[in-house]
N, C-alpha and C positions, 0 to 999 in steps of 0.2 A: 504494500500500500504506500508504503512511502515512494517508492521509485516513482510510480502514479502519481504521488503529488508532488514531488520533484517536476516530473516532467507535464502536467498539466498547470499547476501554478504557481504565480510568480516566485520568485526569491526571497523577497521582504518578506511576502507575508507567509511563506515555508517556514523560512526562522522565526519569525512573531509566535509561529503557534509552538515551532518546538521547543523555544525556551518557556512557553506556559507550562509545558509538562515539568518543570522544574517546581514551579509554584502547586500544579498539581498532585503533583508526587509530595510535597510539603505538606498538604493539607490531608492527604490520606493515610501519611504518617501519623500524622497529630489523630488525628481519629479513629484509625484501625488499633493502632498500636503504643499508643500513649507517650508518643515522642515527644520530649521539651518542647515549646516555644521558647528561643534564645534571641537575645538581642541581635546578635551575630547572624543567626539565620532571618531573622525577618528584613535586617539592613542590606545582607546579599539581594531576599525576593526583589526590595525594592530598587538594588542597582541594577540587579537585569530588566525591570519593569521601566525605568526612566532610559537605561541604553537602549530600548528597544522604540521606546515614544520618541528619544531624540533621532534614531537612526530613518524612521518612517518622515516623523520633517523634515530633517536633512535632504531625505530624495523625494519627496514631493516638491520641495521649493526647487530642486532642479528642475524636474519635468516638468513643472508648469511653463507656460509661456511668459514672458515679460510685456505686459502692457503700460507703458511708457504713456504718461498722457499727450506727449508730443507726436505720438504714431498716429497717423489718420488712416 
């Protein structure tokens, strides 16, 4: 299945979903199996979660067009 969504879609958002499986995998920890909540680990979730929202704006402001209000 992965290969499938490798090769059907895009690249951002392949990574976007693979890195949730981090934070998923965190939470069924916490719930199946009574693993800490640690500072340490909630600070990671939220650095993958901010690297991932800056990475998605970074390449959207590329691809967008530049609308200049001088362009007619």
């Amino acid at each position: 299945m992965m290969t499938r969504a490798q090769a059907m879609g895009t690249a951002l958002s392949n990574a976007a979903l693979q890195h949730l499986g981090i934070v998923f995998a965190f939470v069924m920890g916490v719930w199946l199996f009574n693993d800490p909540v640690t500072a340490m680990a909630l600070a990671g979730m939220a650095l993958i979660i901010a690297a991932g929202l800056a990475a998605t704006l970074l390449r959207s402001r590329t691809l967008r067009p530049d609308h200049s209000p001088n362009d007619t």
